[in-house]
mmCIF entry with sequence, helices, sheets and N, C-alpha, C, O atoms, coordinates in Angstrom:
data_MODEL
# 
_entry.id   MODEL 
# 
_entity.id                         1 
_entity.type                       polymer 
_entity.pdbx_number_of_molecules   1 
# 
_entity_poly.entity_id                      1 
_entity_poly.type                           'polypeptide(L)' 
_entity_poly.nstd_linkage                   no 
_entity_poly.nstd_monomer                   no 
_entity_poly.pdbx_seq_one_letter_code       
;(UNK)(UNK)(UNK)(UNK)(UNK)(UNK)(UNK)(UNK)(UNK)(UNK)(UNK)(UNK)(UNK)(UNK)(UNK)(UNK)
(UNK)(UNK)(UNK)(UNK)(UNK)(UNK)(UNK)(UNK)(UNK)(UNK)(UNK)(UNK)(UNK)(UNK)(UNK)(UNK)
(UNK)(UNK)(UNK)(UNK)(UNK)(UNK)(UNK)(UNK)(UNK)(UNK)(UNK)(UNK)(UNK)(UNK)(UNK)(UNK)
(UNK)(UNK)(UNK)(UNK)(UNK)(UNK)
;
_entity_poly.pdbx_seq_one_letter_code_can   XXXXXXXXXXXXXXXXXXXXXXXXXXXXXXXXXXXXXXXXXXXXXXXXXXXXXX 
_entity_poly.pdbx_strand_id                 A 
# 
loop_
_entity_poly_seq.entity_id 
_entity_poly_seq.num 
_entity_poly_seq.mon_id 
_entity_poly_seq.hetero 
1 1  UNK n 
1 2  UNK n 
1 3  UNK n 
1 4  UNK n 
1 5  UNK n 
1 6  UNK n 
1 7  UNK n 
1 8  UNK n 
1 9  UNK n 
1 10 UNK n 
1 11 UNK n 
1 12 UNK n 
1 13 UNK n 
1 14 UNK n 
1 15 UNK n 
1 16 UNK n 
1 17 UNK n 
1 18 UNK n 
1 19 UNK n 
1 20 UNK n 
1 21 UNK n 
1 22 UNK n 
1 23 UNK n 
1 24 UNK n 
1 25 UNK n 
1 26 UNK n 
1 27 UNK n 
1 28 UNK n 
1 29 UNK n 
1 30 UNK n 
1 31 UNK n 
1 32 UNK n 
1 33 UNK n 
1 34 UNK n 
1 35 UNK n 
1 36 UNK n 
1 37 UNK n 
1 38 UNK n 
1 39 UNK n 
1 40 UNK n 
1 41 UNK n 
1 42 UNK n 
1 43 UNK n 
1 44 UNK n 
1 45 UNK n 
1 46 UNK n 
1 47 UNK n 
1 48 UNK n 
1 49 UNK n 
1 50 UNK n 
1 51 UNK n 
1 52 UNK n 
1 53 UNK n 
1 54 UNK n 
# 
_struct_asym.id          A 
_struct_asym.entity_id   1 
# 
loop_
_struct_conf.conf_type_id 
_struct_conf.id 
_struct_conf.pdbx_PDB_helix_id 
_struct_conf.beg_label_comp_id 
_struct_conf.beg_label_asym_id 
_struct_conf.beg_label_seq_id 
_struct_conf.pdbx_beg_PDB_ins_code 
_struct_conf.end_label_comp_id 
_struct_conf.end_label_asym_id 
_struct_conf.end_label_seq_id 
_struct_conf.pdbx_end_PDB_ins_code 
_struct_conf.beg_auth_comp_id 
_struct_conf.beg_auth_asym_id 
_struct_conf.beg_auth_seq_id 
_struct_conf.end_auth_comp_id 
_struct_conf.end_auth_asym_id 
_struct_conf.end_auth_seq_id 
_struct_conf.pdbx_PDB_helix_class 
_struct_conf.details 
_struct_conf.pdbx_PDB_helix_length 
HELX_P HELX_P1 AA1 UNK A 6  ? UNK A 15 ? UNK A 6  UNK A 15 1 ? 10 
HELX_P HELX_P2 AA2 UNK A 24 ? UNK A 29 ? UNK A 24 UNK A 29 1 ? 6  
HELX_P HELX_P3 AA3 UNK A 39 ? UNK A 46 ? UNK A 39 UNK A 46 1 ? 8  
HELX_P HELX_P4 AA4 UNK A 47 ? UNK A 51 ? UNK A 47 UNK A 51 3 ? 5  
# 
_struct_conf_type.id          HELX_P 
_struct_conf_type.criteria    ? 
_struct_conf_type.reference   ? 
# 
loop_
_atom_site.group_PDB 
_atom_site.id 
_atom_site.type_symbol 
_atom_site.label_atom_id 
_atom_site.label_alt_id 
_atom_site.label_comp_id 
_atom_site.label_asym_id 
_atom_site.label_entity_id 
_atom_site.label_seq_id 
_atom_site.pdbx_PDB_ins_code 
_atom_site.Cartn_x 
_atom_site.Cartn_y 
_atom_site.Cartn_z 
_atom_site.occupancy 
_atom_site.B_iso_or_equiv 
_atom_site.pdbx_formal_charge 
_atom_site.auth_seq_id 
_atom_site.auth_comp_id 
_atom_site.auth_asym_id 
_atom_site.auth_atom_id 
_atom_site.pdbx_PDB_model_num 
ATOM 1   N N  . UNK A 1 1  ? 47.672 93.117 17.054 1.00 0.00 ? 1  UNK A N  1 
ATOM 2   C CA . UNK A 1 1  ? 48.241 92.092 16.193 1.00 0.00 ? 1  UNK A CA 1 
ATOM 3   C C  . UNK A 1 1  ? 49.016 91.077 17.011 1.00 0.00 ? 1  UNK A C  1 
ATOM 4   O O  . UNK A 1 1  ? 49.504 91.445 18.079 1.00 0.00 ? 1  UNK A O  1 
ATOM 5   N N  . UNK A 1 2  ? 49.158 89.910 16.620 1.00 0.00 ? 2  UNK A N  1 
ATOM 6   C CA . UNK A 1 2  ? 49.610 88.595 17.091 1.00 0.00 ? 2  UNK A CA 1 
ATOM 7   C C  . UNK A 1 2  ? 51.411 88.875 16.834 1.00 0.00 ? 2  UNK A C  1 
ATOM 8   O O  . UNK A 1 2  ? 52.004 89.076 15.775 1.00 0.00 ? 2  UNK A O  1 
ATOM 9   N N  . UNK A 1 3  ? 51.854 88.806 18.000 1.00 0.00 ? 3  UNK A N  1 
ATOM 10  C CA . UNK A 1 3  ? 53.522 88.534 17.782 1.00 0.00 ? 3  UNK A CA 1 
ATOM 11  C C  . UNK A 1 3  ? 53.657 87.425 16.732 1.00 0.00 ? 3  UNK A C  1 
ATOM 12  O O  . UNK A 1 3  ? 53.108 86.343 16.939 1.00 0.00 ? 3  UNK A O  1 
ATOM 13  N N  . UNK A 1 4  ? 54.274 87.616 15.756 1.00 0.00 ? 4  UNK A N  1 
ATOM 14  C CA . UNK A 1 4  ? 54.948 87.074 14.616 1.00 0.00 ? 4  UNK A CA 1 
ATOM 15  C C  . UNK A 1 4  ? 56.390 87.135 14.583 1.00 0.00 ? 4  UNK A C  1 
ATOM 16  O O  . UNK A 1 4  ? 57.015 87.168 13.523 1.00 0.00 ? 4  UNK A O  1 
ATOM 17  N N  . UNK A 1 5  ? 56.812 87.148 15.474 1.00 0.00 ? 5  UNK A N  1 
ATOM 18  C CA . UNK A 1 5  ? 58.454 86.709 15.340 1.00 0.00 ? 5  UNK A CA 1 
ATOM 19  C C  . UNK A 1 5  ? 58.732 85.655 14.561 1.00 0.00 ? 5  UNK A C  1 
ATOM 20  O O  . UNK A 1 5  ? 59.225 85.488 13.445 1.00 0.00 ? 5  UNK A O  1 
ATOM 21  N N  . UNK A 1 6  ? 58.035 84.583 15.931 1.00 0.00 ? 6  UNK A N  1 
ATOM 22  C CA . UNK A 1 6  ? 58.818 83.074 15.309 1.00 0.00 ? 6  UNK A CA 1 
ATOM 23  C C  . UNK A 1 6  ? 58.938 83.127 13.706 1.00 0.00 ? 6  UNK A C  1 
ATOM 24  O O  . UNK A 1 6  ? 59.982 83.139 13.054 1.00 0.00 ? 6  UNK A O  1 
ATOM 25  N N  . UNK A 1 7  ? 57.032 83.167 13.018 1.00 0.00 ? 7  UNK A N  1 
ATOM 26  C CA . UNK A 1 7  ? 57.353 83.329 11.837 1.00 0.00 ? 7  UNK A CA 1 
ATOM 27  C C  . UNK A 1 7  ? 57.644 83.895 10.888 1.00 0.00 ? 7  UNK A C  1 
ATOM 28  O O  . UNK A 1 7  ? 57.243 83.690 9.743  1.00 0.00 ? 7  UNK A O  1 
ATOM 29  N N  . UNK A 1 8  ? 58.903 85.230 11.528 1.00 0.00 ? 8  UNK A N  1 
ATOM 30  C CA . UNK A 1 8  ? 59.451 85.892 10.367 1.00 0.00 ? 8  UNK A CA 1 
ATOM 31  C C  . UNK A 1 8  ? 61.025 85.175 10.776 1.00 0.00 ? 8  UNK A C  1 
ATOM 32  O O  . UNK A 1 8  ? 61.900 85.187 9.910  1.00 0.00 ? 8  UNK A O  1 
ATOM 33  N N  . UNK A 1 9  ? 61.251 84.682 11.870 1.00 0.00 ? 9  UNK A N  1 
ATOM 34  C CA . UNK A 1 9  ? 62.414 83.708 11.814 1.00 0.00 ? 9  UNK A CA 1 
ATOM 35  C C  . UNK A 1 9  ? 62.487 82.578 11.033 1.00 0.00 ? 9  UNK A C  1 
ATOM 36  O O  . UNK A 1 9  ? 63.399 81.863 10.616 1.00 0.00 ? 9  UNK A O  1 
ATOM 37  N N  . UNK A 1 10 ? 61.158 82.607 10.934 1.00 0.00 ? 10 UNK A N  1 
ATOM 38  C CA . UNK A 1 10 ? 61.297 80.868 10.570 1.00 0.00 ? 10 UNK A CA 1 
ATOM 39  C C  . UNK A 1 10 ? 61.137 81.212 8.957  1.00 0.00 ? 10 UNK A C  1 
ATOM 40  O O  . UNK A 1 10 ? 61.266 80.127 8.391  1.00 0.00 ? 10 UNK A O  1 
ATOM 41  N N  . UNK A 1 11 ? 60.945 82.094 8.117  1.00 0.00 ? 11 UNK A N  1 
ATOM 42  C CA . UNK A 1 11 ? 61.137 82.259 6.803  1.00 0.00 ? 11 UNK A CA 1 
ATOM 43  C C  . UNK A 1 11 ? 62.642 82.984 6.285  1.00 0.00 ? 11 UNK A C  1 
ATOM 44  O O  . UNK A 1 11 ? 63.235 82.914 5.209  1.00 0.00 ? 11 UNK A O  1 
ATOM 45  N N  . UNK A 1 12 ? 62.971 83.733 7.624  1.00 0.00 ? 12 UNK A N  1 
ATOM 46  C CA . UNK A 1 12 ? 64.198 84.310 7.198  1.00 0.00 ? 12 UNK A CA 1 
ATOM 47  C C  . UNK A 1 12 ? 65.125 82.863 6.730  1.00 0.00 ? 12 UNK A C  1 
ATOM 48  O O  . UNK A 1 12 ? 65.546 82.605 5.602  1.00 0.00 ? 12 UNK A O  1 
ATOM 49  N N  . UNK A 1 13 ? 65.336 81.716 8.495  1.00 0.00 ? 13 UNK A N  1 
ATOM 50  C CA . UNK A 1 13 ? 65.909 80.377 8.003  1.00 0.00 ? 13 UNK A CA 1 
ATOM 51  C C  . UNK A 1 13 ? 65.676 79.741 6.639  1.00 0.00 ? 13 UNK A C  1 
ATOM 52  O O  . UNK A 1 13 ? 66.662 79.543 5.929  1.00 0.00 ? 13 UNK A O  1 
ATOM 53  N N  . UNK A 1 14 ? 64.555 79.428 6.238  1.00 0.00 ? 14 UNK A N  1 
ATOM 54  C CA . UNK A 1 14 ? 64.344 78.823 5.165  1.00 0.00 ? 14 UNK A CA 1 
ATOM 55  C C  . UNK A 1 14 ? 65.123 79.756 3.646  1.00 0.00 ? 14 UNK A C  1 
ATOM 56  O O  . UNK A 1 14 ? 65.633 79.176 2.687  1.00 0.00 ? 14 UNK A O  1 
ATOM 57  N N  . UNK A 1 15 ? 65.029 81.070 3.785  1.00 0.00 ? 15 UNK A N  1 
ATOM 58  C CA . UNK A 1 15 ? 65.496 81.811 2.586  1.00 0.00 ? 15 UNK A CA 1 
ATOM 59  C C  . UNK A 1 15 ? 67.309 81.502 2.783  1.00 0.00 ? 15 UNK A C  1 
ATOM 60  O O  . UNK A 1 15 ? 68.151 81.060 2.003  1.00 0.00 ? 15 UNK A O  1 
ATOM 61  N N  . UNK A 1 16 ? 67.360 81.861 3.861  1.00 0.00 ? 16 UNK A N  1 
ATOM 62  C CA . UNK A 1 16 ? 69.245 81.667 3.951  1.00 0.00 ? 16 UNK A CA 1 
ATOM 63  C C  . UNK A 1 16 ? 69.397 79.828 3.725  1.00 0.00 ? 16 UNK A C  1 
ATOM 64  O O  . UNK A 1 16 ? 70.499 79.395 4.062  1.00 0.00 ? 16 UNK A O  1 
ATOM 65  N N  . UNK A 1 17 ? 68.719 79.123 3.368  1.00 0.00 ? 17 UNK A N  1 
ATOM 66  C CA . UNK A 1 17 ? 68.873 77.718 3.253  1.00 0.00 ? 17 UNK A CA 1 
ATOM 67  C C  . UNK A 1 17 ? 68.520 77.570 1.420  1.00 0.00 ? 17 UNK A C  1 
ATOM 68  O O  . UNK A 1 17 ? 68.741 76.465 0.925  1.00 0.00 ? 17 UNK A O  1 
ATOM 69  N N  . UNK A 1 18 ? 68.276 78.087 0.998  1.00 0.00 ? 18 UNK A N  1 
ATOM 70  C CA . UNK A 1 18 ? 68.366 78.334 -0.592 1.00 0.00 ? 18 UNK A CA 1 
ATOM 71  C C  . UNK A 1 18 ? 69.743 77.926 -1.264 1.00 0.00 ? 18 UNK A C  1 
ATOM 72  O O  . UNK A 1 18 ? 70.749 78.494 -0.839 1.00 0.00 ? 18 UNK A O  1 
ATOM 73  N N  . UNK A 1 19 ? 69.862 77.061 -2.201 1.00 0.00 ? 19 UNK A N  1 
ATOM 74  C CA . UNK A 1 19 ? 68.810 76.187 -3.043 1.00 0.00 ? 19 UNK A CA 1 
ATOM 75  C C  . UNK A 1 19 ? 68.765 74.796 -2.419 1.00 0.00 ? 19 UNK A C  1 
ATOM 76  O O  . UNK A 1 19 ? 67.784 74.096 -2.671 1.00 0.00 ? 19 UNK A O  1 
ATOM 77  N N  . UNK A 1 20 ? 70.122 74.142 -1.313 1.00 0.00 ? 20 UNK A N  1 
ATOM 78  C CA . UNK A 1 20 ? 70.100 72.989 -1.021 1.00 0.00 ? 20 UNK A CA 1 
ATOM 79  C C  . UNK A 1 20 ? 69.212 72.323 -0.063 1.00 0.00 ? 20 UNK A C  1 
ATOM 80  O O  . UNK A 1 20 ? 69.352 71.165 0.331  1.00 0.00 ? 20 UNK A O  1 
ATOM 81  N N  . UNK A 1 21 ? 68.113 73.298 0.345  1.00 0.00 ? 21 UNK A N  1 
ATOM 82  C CA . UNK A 1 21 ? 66.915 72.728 1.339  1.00 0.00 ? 21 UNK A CA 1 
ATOM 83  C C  . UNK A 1 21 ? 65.832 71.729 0.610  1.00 0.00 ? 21 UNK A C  1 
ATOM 84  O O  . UNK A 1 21 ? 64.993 71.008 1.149  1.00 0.00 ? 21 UNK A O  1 
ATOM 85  N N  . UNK A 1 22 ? 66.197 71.967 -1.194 1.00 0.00 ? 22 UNK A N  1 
ATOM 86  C CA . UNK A 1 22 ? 65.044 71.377 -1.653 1.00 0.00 ? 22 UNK A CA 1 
ATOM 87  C C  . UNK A 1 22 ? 65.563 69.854 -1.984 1.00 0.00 ? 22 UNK A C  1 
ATOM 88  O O  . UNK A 1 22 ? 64.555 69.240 -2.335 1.00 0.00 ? 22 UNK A O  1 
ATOM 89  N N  . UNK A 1 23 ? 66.566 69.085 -2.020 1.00 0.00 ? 23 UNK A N  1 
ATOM 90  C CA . UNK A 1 23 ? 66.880 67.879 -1.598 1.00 0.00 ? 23 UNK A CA 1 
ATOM 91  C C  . UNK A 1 23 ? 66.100 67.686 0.111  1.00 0.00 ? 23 UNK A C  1 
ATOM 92  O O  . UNK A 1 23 ? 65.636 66.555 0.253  1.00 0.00 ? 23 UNK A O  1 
ATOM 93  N N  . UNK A 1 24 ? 65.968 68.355 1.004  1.00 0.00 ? 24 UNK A N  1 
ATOM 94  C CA . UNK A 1 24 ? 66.056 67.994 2.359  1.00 0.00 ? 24 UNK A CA 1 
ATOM 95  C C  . UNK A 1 24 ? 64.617 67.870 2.402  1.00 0.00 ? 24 UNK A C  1 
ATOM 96  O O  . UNK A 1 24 ? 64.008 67.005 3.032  1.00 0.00 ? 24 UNK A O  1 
ATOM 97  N N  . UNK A 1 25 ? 64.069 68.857 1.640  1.00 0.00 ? 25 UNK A N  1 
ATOM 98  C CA . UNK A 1 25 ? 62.267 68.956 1.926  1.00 0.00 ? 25 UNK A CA 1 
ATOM 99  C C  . UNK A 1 25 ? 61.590 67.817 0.671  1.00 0.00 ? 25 UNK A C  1 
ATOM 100 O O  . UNK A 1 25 ? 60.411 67.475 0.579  1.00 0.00 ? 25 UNK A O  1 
ATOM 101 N N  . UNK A 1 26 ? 62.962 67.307 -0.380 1.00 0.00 ? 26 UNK A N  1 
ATOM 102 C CA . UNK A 1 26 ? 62.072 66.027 -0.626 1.00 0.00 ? 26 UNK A CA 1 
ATOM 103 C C  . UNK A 1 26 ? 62.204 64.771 0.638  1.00 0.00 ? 26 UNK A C  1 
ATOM 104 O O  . UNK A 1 26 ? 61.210 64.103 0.924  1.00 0.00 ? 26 UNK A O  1 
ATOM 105 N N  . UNK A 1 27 ? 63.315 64.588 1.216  1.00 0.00 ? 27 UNK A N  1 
ATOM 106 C CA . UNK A 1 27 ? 63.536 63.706 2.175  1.00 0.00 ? 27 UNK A CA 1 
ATOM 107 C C  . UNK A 1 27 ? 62.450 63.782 2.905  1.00 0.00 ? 27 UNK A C  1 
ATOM 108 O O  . UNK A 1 27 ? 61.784 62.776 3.148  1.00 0.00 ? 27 UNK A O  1 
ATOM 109 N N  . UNK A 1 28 ? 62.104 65.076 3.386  1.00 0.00 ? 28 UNK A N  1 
ATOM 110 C CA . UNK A 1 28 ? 61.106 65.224 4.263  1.00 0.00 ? 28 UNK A CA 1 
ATOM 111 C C  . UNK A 1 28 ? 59.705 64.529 4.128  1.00 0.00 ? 28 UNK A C  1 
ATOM 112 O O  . UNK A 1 28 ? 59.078 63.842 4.935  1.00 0.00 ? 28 UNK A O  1 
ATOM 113 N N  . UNK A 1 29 ? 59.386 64.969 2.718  1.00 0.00 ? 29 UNK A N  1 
ATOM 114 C CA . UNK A 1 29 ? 58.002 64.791 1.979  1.00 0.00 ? 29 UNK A CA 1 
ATOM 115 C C  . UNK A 1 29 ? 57.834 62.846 2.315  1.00 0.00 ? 29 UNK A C  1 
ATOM 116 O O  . UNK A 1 29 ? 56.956 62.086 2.723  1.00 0.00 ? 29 UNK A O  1 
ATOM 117 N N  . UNK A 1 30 ? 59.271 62.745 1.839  1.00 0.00 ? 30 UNK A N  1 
ATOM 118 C CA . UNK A 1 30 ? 58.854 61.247 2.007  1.00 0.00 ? 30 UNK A CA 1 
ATOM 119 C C  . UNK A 1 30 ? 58.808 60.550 3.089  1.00 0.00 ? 30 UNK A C  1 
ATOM 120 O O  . UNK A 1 30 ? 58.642 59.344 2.901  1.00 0.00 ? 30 UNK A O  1 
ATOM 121 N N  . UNK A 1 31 ? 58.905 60.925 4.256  1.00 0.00 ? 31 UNK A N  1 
ATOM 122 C CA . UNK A 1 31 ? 58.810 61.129 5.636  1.00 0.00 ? 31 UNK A CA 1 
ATOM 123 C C  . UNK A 1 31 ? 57.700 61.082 6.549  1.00 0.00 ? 31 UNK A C  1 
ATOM 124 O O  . UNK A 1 31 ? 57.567 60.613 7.679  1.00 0.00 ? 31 UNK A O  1 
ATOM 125 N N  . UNK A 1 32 ? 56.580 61.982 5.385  1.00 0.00 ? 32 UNK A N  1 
ATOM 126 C CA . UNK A 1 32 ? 55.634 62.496 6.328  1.00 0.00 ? 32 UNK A CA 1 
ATOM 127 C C  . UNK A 1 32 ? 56.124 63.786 6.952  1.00 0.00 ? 32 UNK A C  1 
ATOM 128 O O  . UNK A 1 32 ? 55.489 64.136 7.947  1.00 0.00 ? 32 UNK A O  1 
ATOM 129 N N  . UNK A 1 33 ? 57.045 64.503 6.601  1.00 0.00 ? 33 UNK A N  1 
ATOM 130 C CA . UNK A 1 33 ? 57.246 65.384 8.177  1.00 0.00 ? 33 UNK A CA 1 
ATOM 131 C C  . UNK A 1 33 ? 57.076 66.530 7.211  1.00 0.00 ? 33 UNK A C  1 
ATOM 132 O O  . UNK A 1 33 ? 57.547 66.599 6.076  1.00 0.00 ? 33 UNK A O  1 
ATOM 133 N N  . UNK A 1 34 ? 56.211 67.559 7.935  1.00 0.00 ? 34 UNK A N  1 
ATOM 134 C CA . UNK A 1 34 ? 55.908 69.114 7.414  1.00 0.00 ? 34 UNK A CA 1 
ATOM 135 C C  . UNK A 1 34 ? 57.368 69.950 6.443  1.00 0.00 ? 34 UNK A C  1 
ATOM 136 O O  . UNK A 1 34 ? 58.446 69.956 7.038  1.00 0.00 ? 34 UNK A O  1 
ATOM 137 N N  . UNK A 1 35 ? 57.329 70.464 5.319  1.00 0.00 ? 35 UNK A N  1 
ATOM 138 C CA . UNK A 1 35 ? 58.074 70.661 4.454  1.00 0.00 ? 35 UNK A CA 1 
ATOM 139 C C  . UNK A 1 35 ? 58.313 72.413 4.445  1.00 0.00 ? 35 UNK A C  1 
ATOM 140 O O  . UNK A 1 35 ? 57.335 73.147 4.306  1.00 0.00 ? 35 UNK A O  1 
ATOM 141 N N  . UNK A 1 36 ? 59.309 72.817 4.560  1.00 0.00 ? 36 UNK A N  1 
ATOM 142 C CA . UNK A 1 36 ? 59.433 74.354 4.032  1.00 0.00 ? 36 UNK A CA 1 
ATOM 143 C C  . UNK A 1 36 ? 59.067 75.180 4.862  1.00 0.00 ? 36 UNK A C  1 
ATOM 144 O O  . UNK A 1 36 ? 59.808 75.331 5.834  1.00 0.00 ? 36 UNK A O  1 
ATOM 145 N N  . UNK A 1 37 ? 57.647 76.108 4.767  1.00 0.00 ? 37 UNK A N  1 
ATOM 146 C CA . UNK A 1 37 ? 57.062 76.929 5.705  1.00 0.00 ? 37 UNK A CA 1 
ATOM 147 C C  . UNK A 1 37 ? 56.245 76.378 6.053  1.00 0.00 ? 37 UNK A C  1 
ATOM 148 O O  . UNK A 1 37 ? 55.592 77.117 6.789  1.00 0.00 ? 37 UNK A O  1 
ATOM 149 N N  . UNK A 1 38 ? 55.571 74.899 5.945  1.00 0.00 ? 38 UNK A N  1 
ATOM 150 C CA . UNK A 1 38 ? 54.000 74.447 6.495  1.00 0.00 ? 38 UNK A CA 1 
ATOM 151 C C  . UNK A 1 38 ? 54.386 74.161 8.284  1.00 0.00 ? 38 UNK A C  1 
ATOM 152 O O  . UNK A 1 38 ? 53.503 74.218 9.141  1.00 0.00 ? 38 UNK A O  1 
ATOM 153 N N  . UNK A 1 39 ? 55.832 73.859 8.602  1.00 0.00 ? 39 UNK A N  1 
ATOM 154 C CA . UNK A 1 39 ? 55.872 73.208 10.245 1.00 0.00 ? 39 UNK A CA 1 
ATOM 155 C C  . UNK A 1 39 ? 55.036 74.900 10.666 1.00 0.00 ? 39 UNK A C  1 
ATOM 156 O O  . UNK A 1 39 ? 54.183 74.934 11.553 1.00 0.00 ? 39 UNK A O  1 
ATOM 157 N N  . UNK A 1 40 ? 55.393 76.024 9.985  1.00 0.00 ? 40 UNK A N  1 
ATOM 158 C CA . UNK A 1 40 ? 55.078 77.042 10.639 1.00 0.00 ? 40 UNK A CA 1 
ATOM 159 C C  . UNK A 1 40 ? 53.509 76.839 11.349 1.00 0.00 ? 40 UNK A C  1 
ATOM 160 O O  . UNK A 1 40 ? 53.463 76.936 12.575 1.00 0.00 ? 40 UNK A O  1 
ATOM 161 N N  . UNK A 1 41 ? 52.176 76.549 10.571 1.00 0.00 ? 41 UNK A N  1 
ATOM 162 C CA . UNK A 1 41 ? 51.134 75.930 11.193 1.00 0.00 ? 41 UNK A CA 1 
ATOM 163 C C  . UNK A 1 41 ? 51.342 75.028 12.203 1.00 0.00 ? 41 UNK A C  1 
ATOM 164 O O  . UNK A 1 41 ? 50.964 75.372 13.323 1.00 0.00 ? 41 UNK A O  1 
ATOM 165 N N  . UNK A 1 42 ? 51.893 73.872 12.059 1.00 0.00 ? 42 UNK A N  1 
ATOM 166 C CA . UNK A 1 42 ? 52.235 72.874 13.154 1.00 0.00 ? 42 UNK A CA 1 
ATOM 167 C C  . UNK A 1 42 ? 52.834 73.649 13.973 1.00 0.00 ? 42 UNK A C  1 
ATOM 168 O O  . UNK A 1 42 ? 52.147 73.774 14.987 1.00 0.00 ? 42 UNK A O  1 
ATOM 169 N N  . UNK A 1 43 ? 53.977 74.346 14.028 1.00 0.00 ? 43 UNK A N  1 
ATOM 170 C CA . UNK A 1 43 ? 54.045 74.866 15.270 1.00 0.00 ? 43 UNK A CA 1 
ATOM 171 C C  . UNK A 1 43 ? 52.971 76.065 16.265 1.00 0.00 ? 43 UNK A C  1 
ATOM 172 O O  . UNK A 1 43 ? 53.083 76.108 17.490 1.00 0.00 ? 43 UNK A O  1 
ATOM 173 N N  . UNK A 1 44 ? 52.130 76.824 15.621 1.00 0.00 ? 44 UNK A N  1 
ATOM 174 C CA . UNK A 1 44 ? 51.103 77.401 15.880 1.00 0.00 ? 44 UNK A CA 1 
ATOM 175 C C  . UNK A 1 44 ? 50.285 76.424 16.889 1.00 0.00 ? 44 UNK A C  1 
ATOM 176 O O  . UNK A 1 44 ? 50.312 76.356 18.118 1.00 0.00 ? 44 UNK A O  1 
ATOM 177 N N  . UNK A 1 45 ? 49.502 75.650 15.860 1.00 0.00 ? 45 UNK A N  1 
ATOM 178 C CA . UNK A 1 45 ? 48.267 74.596 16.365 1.00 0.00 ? 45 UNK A CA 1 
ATOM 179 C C  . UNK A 1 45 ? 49.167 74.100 17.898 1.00 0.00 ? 45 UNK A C  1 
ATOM 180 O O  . UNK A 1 45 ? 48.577 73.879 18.956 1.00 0.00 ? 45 UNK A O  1 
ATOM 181 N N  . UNK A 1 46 ? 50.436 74.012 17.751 1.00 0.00 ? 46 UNK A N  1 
ATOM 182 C CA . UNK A 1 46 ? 50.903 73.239 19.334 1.00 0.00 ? 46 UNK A CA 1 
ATOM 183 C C  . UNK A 1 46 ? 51.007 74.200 20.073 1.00 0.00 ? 46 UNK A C  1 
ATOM 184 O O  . UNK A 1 46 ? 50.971 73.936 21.275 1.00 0.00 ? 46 UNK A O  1 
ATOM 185 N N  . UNK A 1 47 ? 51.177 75.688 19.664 1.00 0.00 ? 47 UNK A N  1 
ATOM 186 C CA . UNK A 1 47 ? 51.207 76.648 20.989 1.00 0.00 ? 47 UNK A CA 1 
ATOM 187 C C  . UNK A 1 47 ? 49.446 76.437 21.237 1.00 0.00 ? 47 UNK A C  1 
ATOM 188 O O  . UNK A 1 47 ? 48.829 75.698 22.004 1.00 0.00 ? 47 UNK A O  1 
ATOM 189 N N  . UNK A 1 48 ? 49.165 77.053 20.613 1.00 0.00 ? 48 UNK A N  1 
ATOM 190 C CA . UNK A 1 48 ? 47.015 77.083 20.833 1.00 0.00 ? 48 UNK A CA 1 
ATOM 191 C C  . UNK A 1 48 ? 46.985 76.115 21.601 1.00 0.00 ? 48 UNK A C  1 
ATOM 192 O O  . UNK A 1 48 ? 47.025 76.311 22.816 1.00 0.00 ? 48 UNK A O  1 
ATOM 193 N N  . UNK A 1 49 ? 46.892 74.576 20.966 1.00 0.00 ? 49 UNK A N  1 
ATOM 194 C CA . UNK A 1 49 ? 46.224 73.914 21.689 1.00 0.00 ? 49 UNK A CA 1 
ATOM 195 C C  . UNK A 1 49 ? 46.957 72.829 22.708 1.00 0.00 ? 49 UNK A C  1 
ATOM 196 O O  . UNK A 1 49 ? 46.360 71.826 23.100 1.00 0.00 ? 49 UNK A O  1 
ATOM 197 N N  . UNK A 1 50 ? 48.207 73.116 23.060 1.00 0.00 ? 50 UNK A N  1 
ATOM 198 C CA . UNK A 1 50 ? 49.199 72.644 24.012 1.00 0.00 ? 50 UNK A CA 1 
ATOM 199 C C  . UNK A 1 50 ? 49.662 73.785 25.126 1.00 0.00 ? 50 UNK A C  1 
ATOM 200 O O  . UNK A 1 50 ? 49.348 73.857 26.315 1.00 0.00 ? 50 UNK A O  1 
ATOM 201 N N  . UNK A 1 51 ? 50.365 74.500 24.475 1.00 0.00 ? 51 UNK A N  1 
ATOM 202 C CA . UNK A 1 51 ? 51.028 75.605 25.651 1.00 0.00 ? 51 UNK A CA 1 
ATOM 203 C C  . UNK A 1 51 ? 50.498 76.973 26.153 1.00 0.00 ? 51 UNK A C  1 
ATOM 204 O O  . UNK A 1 51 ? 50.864 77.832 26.955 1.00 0.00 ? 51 UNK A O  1 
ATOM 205 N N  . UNK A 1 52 ? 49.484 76.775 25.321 1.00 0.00 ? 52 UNK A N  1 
ATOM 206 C CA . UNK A 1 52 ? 48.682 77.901 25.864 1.00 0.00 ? 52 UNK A CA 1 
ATOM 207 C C  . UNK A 1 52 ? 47.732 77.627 27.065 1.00 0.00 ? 52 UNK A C  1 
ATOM 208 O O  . UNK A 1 52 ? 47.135 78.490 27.707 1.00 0.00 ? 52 UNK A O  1 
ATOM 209 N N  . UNK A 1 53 ? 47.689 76.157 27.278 1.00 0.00 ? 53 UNK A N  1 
ATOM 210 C CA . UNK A 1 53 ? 46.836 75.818 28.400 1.00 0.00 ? 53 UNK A CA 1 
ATOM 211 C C  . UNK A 1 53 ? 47.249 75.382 30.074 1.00 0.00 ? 53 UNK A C  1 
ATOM 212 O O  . UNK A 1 53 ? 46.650 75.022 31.088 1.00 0.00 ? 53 UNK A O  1 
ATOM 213 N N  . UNK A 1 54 ? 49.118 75.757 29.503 1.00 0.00 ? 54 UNK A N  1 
ATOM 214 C CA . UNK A 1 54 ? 50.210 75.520 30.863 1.00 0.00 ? 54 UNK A CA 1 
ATOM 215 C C  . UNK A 1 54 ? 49.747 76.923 31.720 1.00 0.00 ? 54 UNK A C  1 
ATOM 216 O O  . UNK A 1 54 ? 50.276 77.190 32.799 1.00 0.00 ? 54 UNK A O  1 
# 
């Protein structure tokens, strides 16, 4: 199995950020910038196809 840290960190953050993250993830939305748990993909796709090739 694939180390899954990051993303059990990165959901623990988001739960301890309950309820006032959802003002921040509309800011976001309108932004363009990945909302909630989706950066979790974006950050994936940049290990694969960025740092995995250092």
């Amino acid at each position: 199995l694939a180390d899954k840290k990051f993303q059990r960190l990165a959901l623990l953050e988001e739960c301890k950020n309950l309820p006032w993250n959802a003002v921040y993830d509309m800011f976001c939305l309108k932004n363009n910038v990945p909302v909630g748990e989706s950066y979790i993909a974006e950050v994936e796709g940049y290990e694969r196809d960025v740092t995995s090739k250092r």
